[in-house]
C-alpha positions as CSV (number, residue, x, y, z in Angstrom):
1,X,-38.9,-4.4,-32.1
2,X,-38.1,-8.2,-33.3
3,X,-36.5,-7.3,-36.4
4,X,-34.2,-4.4,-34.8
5,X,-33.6,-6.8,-32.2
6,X,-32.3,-9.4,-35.0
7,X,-30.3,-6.8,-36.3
8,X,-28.5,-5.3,-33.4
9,X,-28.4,-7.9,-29.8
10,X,-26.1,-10.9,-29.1
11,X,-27.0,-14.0,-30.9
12,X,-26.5,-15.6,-27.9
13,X,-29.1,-13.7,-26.2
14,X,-32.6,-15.5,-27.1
15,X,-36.0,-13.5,-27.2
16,X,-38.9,-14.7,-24.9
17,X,-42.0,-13.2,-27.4
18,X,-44.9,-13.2,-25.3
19,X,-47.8,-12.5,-27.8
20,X,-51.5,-12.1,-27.8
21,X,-54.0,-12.5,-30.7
22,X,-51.4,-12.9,-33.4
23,X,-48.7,-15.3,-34.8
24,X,-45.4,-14.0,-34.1
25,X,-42.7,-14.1,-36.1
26,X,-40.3,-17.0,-35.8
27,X,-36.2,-17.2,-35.8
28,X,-35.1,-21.0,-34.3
29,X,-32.9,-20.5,-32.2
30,X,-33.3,-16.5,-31.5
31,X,-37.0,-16.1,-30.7
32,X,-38.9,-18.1,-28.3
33,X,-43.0,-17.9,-28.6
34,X,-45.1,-18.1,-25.8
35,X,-48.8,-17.5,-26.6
36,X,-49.5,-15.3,-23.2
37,X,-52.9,-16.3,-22.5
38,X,-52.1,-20.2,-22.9
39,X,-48.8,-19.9,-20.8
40,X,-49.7,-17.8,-18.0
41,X,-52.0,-19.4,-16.1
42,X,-52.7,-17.0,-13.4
43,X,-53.4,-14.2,-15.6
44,X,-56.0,-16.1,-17.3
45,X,-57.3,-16.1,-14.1
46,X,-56.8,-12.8,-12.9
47,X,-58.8,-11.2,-16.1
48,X,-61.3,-13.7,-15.3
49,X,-62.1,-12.6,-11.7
50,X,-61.8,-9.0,-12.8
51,X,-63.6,-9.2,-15.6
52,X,-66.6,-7.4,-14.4
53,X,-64.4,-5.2,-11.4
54,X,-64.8,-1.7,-12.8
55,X,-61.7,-1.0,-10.1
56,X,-59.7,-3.1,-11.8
57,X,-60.1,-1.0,-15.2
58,X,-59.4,1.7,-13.8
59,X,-63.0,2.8,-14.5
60,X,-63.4,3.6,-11.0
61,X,-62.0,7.0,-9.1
62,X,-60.1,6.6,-5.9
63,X,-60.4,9.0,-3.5
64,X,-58.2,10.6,-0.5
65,X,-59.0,13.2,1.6
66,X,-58.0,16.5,2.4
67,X,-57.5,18.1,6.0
68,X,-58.3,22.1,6.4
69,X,-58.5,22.6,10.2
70,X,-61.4,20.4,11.5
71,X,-62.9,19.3,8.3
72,X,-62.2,16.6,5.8
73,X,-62.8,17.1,2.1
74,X,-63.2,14.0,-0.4
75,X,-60.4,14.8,-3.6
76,X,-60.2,13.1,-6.7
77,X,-56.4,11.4,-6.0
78,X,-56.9,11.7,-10.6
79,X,-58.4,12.6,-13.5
80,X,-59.4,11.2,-17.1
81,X,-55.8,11.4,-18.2
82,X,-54.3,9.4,-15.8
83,X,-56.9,6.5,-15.8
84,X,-53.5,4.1,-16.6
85,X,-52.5,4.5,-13.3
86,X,-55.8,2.7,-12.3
87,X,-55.8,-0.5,-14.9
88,X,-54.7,-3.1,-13.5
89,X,-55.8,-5.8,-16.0
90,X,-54.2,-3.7,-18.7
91,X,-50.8,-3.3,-16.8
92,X,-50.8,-7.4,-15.7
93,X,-50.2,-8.6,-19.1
94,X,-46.8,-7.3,-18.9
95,X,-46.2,-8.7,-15.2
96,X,-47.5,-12.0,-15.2
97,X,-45.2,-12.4,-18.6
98,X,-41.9,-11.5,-16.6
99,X,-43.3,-13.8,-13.7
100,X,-43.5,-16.9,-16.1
101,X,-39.9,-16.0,-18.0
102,X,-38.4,-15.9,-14.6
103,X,-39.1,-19.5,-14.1
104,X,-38.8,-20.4,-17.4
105,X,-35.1,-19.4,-18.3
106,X,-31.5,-20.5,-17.3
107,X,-30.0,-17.3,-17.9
108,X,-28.1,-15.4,-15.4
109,X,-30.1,-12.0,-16.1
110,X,-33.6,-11.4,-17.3
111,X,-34.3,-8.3,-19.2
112,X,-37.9,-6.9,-20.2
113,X,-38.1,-4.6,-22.7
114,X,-41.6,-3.2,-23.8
115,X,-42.4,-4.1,-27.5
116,X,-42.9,-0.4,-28.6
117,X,-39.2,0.6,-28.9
118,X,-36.9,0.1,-32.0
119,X,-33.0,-0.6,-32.2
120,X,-30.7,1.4,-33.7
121,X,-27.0,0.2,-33.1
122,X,-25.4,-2.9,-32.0
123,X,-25.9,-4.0,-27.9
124,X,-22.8,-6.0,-26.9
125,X,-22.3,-8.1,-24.4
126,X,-20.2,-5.5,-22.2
127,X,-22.8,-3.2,-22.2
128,X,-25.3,-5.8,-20.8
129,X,-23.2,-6.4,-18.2
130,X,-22.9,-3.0,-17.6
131,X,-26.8,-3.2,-16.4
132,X,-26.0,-5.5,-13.9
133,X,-24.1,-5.2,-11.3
134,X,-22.9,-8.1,-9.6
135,X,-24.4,-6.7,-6.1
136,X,-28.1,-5.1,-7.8
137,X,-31.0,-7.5,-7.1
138,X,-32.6,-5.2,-10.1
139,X,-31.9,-2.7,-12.3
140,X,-34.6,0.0,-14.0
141,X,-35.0,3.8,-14.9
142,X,-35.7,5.5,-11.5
143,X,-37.8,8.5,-11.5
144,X,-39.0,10.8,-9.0
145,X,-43.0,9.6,-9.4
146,X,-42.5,6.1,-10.6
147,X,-39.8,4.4,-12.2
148,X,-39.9,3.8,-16.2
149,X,-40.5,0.2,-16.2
150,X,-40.1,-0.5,-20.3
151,X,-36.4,-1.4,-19.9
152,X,-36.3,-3.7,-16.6
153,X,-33.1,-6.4,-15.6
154,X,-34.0,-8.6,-13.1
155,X,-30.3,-9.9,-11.9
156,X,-31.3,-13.7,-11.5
157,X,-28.0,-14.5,-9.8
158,X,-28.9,-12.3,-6.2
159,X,-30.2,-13.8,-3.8
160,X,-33.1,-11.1,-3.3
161,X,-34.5,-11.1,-6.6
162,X,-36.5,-14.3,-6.2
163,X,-38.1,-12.8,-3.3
164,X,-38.7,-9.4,-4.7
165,X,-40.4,-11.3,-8.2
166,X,-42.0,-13.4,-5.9
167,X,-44.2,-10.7,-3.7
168,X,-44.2,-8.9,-6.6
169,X,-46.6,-12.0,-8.2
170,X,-48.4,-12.3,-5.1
171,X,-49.8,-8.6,-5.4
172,X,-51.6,-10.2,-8.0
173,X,-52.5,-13.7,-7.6
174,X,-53.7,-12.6,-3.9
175,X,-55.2,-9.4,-5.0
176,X,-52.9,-7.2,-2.9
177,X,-52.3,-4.8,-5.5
178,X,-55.9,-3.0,-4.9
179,X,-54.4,-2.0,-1.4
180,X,-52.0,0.7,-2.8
181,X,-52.3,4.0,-4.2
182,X,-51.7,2.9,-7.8
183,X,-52.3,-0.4,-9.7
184,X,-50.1,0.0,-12.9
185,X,-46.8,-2.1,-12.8
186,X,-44.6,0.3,-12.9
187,X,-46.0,1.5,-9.2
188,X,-45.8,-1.9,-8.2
189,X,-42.2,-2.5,-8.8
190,X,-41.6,-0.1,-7.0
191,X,-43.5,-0.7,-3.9
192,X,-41.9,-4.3,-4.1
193,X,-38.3,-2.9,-4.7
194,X,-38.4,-0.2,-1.6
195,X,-39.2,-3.3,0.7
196,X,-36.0,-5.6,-1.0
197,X,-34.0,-2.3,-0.2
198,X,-35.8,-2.5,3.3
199,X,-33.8,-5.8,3.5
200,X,-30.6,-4.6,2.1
201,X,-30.9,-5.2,-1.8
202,X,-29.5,-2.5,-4.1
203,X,-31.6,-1.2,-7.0
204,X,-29.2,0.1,-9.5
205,X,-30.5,3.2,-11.3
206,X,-29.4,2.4,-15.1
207,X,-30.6,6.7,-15.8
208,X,-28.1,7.6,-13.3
209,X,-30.1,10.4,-12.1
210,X,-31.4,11.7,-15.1
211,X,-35.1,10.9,-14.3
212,X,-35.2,13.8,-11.7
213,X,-34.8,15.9,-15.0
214,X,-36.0,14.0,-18.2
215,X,-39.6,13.2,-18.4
216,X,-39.0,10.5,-21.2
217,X,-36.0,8.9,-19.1
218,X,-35.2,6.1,-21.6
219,X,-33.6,8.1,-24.3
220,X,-32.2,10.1,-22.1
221,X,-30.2,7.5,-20.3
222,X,-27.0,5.4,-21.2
223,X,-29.8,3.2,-23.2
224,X,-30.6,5.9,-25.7
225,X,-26.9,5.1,-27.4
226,X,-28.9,1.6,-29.2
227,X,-32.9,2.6,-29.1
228,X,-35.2,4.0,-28.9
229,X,-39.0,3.8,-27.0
230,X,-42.1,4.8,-28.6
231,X,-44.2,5.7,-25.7
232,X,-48.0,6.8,-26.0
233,X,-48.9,9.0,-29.0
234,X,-45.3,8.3,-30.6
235,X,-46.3,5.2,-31.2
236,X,-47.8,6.3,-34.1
237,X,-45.5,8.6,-35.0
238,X,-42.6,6.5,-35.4
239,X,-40.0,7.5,-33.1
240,X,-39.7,9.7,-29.8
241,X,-39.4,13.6,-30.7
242,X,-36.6,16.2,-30.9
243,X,-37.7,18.2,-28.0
244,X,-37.8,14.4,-25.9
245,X,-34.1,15.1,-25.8
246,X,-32.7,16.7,-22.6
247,X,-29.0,15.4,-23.2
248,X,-26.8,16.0,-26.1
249,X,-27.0,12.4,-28.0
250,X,-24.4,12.1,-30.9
251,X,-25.4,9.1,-31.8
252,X,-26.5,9.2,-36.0
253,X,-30.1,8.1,-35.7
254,X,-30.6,11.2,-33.5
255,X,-29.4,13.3,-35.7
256,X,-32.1,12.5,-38.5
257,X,-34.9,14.7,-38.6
258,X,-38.7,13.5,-37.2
């Protein structure tokens, strides 16, 4: 992800690397470390008062009931395979990262983009800006479940977006979070965005629909033109599959084989 990134973004657009466990590579004046654990206070914490919470692994199943007539039945709301959906240490890594580049940069828009995805083709400037329109408090990859949260602009210039990142922290440093169906991040952002729309904010849809239809949205959106993202099992594959595809993408490193 750093070296594409090199390759193809803005030099003018710096890199917050948040990293964990090893030295990161260094660029003055493109890459800017932050050792996650050392920075983020409150997620030190977090882990810490978690750290024996089964819940809070996802280790433990939730339950919702079922009505037939006069009787309730006890359902498993998951199984084994969904167990992300659960782990909310895992997932708050990512968050309390975006909550501490929030405060920490200057810049107009934020953009998070998950470390397993590879560029491609040059990003300019126009296309950016393109992700964020003047009147979105945020922009992401809407789906009909939960949004894909591995490509995330947080439009720093509207005047909801504070607010939104702001409960969106305090699900976590209060413990909220455990209240709602779902603990992963992507969930969350959601549940924090449907109240800033509540208020009037716009969420700008950067798939343009095409998460109603494409289970790996990214690609499949106006991003898939400059990278790719490696989610799950691709990871060690390299690259996201043929048959990922649901648009035609003429773009030439679609157009090499897997």
């Amino acid at each position: 992800m750093v070296d594409t990134f090199l390759k193809h973004w803005p030099a003018e657009v710096p890199l917050l690397l948040y990293h964990e466990g090893f030295e990161p590579p260094l660029h003055a004046g493109r890459i800017e470390p932050h050792d996650l654990i050392e920075t983020c206070a409150d997620l030190a914490s977090f882990k810490a008062r978690h750290a024996l919470n089964p819940r809070a692994h996802g280790k433990v199943l939730p339950w919702s009931r079922l009505r037939v007539g006069p009787f309730s039945l006890p359902l498993p709301v998951r199984t084994r395979k969904g167990q992300y959906r659960w782990d909310a240490v895992r997932f708050a890594h990512k968050t309390f990262a975006i909550f501490d580049a929030a405060r920490r940069t200057g810049a107009d828009a934020l953009i998070w983009i998950d470390a397993d995805t590879r560029f491609f083709a040059d990003v300019s400037l126009d296309e950016l800006e393109a992700l964020t329109p003047p009147n979105s408090a945020a922009s992401c990859l809407k789906r009909p479940v939960f949004s894909e949260c591995g490509f995330v602009v947080y439009n720093l210039r509207h005047a909801q977006t504070r607010q939104l990142l702001a409960e969106f922290e305090t699900m976590y440093t209060a413990d909220l979070l455990f209240a709602e169906r779902e603990y992963h991040d992507s969930y969350l952002f959601d549940v924090v965005c449907k109240r800033a729309q509540a208020r009037g904010a716009y969420i700008h849809d950067i798939a343009e629909g095409a998460g109603r239809y494409a289970k790996h949205v990214l690609i499949n959106s106006r991003l898939g033109r400059f990278m790719d993202h490696m989610k799950g099992n691709r990871k060690a594959e390299g690259r996201s599959r043929g048959d990922d595809l649901v648009v035609k993408r003429g773009e030439a490193y679609w157009q090499q084989p897997e």
